[in-house]
MMTF fields as JSON, N, C-alpha, C and O atoms, coordinates in Angstrom:
{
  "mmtfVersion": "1.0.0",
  "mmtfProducer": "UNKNOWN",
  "numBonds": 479,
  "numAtoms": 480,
  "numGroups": 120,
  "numChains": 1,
  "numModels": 1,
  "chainsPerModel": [1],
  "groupsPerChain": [120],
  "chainIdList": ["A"],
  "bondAtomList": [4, 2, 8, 6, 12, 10, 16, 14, 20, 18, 24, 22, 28, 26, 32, 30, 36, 34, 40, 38, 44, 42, 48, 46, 52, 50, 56, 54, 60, 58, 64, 62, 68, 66, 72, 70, 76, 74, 80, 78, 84, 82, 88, 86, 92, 90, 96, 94, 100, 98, 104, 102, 108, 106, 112, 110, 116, 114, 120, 118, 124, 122, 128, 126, 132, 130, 136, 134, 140, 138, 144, 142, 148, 146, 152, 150, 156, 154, 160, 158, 164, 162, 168, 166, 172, 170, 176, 174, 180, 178, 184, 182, 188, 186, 192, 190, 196, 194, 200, 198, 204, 202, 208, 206, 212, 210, 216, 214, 220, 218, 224, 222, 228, 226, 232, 230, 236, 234, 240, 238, 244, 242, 248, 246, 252, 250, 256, 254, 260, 258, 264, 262, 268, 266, 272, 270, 276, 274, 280, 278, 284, 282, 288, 286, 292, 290, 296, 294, 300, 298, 304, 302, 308, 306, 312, 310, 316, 314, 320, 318, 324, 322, 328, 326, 332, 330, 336, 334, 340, 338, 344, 342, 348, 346, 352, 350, 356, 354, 360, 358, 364, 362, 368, 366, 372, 370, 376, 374, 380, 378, 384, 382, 388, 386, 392, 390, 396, 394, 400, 398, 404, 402, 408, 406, 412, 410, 416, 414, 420, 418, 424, 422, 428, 426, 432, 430, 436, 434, 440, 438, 444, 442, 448, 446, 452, 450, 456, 454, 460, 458, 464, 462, 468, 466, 472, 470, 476, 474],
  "bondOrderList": [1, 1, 1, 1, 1, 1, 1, 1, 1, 1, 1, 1, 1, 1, 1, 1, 1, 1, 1, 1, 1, 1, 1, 1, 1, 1, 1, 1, 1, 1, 1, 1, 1, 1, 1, 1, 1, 1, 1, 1, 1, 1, 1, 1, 1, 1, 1, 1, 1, 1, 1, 1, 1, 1, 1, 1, 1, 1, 1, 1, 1, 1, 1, 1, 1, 1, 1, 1, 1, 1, 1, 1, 1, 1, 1, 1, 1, 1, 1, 1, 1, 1, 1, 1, 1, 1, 1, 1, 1, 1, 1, 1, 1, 1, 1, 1, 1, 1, 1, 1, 1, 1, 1, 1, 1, 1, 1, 1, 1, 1, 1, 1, 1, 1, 1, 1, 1, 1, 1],
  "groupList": [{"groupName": "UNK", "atomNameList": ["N", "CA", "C", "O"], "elementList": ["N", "C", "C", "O"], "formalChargeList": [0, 0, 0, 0], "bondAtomList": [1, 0, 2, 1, 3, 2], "bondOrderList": [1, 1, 2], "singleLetterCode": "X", "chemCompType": "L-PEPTIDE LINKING"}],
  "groupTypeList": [0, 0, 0, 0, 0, 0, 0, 0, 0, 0, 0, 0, 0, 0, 0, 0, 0, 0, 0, 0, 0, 0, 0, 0, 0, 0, 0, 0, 0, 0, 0, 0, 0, 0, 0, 0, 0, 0, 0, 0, 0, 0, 0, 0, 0, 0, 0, 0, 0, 0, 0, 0, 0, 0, 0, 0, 0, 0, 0, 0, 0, 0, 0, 0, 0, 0, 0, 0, 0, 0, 0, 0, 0, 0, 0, 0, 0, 0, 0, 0, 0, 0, 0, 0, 0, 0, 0, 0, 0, 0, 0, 0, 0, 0, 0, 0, 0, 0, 0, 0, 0, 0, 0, 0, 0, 0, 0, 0, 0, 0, 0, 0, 0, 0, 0, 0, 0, 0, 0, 0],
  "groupIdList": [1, 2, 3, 4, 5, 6, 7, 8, 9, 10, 11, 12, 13, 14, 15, 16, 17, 18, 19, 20, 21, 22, 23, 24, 25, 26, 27, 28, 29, 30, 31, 32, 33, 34, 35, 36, 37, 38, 39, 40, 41, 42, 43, 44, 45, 46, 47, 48, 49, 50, 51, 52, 53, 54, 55, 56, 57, 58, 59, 60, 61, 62, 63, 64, 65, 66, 67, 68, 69, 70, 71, 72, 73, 74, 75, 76, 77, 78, 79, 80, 81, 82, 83, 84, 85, 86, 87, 88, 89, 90, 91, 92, 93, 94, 95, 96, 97, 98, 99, 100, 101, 102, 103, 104, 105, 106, 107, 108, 109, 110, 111, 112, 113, 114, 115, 116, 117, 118, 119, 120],
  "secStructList": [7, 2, 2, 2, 2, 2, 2, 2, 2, 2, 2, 2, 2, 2, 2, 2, 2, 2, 2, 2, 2, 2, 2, 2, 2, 2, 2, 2, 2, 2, 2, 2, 2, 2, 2, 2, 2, 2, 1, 7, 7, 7, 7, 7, 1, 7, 7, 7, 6, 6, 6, 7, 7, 6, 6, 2, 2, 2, 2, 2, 2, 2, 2, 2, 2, 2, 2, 2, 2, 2, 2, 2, 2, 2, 2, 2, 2, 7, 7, 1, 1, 7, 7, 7, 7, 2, 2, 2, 2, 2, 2, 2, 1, 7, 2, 2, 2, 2, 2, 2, 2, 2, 2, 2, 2, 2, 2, 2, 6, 7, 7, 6, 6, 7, 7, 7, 7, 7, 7, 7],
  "xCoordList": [89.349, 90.193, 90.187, 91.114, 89.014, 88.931, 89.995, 90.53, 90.139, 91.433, 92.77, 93.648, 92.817, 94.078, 94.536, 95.568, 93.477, 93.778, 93.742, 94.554, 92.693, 93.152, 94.726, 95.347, 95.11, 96.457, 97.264, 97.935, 97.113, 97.62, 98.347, 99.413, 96.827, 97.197, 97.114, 97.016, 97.241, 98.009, 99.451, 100.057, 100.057, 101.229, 101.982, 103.091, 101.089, 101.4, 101.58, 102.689, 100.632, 100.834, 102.009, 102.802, 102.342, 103.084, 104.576, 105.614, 104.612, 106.006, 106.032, 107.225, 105.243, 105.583, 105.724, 106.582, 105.043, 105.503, 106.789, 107.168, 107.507, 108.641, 109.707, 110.686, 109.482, 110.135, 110.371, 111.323, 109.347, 109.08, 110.218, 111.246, 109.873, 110.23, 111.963, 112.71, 112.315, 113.407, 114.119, 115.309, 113.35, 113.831, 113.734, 114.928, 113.089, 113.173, 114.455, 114.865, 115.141, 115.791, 117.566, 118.595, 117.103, 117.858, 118.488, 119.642, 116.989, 117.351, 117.663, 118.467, 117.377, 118.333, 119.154, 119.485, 120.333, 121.293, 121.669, 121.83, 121.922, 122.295, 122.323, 123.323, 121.298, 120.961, 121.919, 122.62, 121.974, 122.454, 124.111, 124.778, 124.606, 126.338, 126.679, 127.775, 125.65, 126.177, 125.973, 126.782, 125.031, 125.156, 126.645, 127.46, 126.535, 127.934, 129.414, 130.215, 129.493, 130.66, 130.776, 131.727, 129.262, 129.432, 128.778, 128.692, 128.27, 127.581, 125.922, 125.242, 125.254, 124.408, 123.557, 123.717, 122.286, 121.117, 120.098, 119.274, 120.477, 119.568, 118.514, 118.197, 117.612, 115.664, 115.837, 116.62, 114.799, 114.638, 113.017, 112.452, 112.282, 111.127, 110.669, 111.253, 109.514, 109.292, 108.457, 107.892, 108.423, 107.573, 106.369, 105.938, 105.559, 104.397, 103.038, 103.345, 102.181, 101.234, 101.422, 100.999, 102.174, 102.16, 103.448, 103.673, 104.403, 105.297, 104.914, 105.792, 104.208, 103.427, 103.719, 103.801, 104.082, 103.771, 102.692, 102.304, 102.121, 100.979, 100.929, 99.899, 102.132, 102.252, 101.947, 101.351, 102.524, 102.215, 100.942, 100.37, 100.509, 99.052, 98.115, 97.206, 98.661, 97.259, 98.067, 97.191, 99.327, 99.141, 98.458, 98.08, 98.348, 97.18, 95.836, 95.031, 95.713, 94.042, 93.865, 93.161, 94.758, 94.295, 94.757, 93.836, 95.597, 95.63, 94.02, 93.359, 93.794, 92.204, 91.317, 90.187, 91.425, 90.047, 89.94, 88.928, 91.355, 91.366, 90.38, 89.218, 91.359, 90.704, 89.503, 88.783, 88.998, 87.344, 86.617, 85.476, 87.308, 86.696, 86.968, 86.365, 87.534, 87.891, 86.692, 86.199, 86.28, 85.833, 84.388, 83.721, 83.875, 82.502, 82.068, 80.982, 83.241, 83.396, 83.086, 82.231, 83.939, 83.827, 82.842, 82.546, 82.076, 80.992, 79.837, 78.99, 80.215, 79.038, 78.825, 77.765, 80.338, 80.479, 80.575, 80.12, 81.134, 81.367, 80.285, 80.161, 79.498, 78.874, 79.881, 80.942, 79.056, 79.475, 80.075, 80.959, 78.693, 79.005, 80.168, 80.661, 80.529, 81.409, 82.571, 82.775, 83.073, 84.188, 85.149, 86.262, 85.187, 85.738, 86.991, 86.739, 88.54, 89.371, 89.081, 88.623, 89.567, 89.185, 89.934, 89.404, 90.804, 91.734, 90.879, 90.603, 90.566, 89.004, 88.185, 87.885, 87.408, 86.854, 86.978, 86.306, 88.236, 88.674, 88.671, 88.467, 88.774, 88.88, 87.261, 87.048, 86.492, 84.852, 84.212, 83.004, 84.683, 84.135, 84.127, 84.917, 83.285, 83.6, 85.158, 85.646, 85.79, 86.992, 87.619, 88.668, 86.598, 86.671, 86.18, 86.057, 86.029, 85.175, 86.645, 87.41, 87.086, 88.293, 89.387, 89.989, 89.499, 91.248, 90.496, 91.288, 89.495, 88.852, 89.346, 89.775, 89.309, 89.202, 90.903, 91.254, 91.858, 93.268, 93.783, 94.804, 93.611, 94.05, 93.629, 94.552, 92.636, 91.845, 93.196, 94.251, 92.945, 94.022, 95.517, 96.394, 95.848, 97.678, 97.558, 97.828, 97.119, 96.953, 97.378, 98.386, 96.313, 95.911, 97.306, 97.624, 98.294, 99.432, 99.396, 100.474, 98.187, 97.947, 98.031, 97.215, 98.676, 99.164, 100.886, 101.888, 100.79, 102.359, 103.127, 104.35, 102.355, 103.49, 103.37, 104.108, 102.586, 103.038, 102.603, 101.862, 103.307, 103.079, 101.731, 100.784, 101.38, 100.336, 99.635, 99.139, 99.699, 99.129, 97.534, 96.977, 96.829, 95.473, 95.344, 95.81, 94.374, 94.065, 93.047, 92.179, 93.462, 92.411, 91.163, 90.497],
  "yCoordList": [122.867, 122.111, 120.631, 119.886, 120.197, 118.952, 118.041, 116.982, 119.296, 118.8, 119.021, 118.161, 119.811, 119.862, 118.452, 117.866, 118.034, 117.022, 115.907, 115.077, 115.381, 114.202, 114.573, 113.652, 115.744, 115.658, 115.076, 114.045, 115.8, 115.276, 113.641, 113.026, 113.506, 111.974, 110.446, 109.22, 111.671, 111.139, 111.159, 110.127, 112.193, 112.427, 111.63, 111.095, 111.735, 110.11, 109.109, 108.583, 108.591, 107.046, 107.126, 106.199, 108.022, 107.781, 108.22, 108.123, 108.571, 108.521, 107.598, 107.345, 106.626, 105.564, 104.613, 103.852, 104.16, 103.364, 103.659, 102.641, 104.747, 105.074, 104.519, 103.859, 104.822, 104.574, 103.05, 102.822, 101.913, 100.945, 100.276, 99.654, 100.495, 100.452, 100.502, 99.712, 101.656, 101.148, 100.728, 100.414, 100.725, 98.853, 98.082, 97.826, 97.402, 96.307, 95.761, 94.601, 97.232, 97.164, 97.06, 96.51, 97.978, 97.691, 96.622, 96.195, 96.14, 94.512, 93.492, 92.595, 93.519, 92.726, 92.805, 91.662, 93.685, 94.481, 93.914, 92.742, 93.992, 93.213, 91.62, 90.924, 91.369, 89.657, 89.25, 88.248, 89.982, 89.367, 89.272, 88.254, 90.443, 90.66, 89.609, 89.047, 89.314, 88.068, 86.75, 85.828, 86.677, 85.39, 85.138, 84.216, 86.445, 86.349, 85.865, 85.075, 86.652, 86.905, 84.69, 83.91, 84.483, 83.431, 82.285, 81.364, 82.17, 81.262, 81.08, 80.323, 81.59, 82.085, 82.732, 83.916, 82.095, 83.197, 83.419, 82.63, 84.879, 84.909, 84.844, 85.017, 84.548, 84.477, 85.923, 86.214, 87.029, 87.839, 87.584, 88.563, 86.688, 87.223, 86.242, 85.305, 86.879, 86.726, 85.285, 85.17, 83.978, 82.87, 83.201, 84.105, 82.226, 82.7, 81.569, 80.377, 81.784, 80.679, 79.602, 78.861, 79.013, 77.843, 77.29, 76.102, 78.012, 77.62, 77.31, 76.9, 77.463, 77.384, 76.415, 75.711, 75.82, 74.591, 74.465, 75.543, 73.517, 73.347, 74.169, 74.153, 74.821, 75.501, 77.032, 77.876, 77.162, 78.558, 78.941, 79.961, 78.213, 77.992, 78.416, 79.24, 77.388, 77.699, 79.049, 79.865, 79.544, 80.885, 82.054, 83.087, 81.75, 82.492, 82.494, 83.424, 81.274, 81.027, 81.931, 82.904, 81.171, 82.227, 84.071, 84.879, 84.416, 85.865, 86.547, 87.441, 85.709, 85.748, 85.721, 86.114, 85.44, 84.711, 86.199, 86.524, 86.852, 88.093, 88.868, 89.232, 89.034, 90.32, 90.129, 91.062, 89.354, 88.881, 89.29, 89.707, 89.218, 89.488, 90.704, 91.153, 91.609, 93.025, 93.894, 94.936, 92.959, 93.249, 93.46, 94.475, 92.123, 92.174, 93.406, 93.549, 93.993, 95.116, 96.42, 97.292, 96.259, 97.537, 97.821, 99.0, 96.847, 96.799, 97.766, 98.637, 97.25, 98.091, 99.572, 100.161, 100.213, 101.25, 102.168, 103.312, 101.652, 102.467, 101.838, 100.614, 102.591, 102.731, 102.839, 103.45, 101.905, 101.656, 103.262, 103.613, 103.876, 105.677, 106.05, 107.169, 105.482, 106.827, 107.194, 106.506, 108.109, 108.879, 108.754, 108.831, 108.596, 108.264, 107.255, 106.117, 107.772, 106.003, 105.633, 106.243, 104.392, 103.519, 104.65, 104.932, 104.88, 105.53, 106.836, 107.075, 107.438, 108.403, 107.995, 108.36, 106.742, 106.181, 105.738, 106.003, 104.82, 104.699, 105.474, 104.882, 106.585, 107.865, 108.366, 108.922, 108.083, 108.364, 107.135, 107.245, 105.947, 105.201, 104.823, 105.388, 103.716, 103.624, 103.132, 102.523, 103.404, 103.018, 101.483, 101.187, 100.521, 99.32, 98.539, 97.331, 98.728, 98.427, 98.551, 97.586, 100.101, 100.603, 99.358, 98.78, 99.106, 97.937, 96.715, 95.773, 96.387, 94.837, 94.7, 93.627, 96.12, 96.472, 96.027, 95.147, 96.864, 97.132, 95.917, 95.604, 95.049, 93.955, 93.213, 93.299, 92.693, 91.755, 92.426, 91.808, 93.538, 93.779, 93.717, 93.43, 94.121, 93.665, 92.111, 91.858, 90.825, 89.477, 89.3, 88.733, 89.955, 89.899, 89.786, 89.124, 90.801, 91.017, 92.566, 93.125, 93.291, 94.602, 95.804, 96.678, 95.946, 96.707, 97.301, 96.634, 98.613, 98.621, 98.517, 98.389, 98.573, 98.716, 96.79, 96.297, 96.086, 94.758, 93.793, 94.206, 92.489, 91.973, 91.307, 92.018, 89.977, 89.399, 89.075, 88.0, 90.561, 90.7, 90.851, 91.598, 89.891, 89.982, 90.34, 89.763, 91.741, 91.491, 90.617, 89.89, 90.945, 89.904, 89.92, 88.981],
  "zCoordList": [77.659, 78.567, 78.21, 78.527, 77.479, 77.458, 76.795, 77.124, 75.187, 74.124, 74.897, 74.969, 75.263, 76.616, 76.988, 76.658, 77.787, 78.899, 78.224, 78.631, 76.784, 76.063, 75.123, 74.593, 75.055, 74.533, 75.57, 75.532, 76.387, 77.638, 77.904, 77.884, 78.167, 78.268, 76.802, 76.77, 75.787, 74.751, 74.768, 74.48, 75.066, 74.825, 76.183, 76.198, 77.184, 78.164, 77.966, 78.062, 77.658, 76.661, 75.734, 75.899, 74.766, 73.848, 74.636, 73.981, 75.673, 76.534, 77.119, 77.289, 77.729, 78.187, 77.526, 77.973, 76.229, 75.62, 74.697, 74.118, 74.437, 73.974, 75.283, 74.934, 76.925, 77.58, 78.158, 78.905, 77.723, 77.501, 76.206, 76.471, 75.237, 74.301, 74.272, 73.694, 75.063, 75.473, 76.543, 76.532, 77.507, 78.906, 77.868, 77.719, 76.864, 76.181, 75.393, 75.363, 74.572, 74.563, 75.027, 74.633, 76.111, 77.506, 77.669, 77.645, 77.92, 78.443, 77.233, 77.487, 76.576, 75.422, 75.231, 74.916, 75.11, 75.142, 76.26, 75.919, 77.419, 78.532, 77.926, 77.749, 77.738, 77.644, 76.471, 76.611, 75.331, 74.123, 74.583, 74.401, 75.169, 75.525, 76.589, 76.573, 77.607, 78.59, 77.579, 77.683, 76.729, 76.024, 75.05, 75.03, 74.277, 73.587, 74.175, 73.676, 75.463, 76.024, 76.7, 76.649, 77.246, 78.088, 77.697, 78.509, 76.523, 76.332, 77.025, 76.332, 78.138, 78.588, 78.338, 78.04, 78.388, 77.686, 79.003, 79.465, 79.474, 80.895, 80.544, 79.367, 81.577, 81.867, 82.419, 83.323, 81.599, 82.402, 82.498, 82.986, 82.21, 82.641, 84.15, 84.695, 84.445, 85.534, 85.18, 84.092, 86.4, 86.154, 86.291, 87.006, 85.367, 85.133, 85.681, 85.688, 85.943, 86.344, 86.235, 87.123, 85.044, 84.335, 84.976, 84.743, 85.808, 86.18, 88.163, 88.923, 88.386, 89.731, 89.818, 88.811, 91.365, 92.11, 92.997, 93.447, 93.364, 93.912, 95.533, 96.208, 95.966, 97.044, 96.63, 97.299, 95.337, 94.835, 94.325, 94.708, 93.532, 93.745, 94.731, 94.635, 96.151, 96.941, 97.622, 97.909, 97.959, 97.908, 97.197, 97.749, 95.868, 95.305, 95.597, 95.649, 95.786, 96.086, 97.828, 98.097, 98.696, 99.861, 99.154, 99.276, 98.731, 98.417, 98.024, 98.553, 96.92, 95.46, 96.717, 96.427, 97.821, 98.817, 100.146, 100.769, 100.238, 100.935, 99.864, 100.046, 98.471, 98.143, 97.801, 98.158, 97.284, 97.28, 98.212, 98.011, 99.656, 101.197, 101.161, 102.135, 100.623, 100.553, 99.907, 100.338, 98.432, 97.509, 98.158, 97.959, 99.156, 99.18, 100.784, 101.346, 101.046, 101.999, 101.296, 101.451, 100.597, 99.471, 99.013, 98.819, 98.718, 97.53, 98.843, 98.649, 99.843, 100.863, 100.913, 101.127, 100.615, 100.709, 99.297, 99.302, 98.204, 97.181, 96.153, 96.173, 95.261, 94.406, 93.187, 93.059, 92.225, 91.037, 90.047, 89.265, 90.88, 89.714, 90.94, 90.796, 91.792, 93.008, 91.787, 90.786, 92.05, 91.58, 92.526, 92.004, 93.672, 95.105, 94.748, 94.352, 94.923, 94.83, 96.438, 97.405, 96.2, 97.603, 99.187, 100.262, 98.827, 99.796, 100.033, 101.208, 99.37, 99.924, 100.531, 101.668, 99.567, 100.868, 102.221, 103.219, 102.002, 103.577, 104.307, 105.367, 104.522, 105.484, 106.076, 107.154, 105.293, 105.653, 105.863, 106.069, 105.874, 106.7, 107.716, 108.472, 108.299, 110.025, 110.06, 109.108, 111.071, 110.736, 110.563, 109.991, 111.275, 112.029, 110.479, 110.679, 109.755, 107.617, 107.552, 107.542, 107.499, 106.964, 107.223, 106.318, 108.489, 108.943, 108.598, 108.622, 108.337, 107.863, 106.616, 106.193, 105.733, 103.976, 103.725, 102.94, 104.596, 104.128, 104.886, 104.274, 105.919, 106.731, 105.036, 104.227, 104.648, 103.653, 102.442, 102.298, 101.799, 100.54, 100.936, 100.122, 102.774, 102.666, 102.277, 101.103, 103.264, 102.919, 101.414, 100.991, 100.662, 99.048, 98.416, 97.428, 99.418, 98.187, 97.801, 97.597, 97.691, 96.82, 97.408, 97.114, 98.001, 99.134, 99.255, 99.515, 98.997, 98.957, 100.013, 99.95, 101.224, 102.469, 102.784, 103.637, 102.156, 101.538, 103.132, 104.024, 103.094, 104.418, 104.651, 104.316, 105.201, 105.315, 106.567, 106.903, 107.403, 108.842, 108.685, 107.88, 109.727, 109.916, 111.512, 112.495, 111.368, 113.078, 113.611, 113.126, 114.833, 115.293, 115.194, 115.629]
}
C-alpha cells in the first residue's frame, strides 16, 4: 500500500503543477492580448509586504499577535507527535480553549468563514 499511496501523491503533485503551469499561462495570455490590443500591461499579482503602508502593517502585527495567542493555546493541548489536525482537536477539548482557539485564528485572518469577531 505504501508504493500505492507515494504514487499517489506523486501523480498529485505532478497534476497540480501541470494545472498551475497552465493558470500561468492563462494568465499571460489574458495579460499579453489586453496589452497588445490597449497599450496596458495589467498587475496581476497580488501586493506584497514591501508594498505595505504603515496601516497595513500594524494590521498584520495585530493578526501575527491573535495567532501567536492561538498558538500558545494549542500548544496546551496538542503534542508535537499528535497525528490529531487542530479541528479534531477542537471537538475534545473543553469547549471554552476551543472558542478562545477559533475567536484568536478568525482575528488572525486563517479562518475560512473569515471575519475579526472576539468574544467577550
Amino acid at each position: 500500500m505504501t508504493g500505492e499511496r507515494e504514487a499517489m501523491v506523486e501523480a498529485g503533485y505532478a497534476a497540480l503543477a501541470r494545472l498551475q503551469h497552465a493558470h500561468e499561462v492563462a494568465v499571460e495570455s489574458v495579460v499579453s492580448e489586453v496589452q497588445q490590443h490597449t497599450g496596458e500591461r495589467l498587475l496581476v499579482r497580488r501586493p506584497g509586504v514591501l508594498d505595505a503602508a504603515l496601516g497595513d502593517l500594524a494590521a498584520m502585527e495585530e493578526q501575527t499577535q491573535h495567532y501567536a495567542a492561538a498558538m500558545v493555546l494549542i500548544r496546551r493541548w496538542m503534542l508535537p507527535t499528535d497525528r490529531r489536525p487542530l479541528g479534531a482537536l477542537l471537538k475534545v477539548i473543553p469547549a471554552q480553549v476551543a472558542h478562545e482557539i477559533t475567536d484568536h485564528l478568525r482575528a488572525a485572518g486563517v479562518l475560512a468563514d473569515g471575519g475579526a469577531r472576539l468574544s467577550p
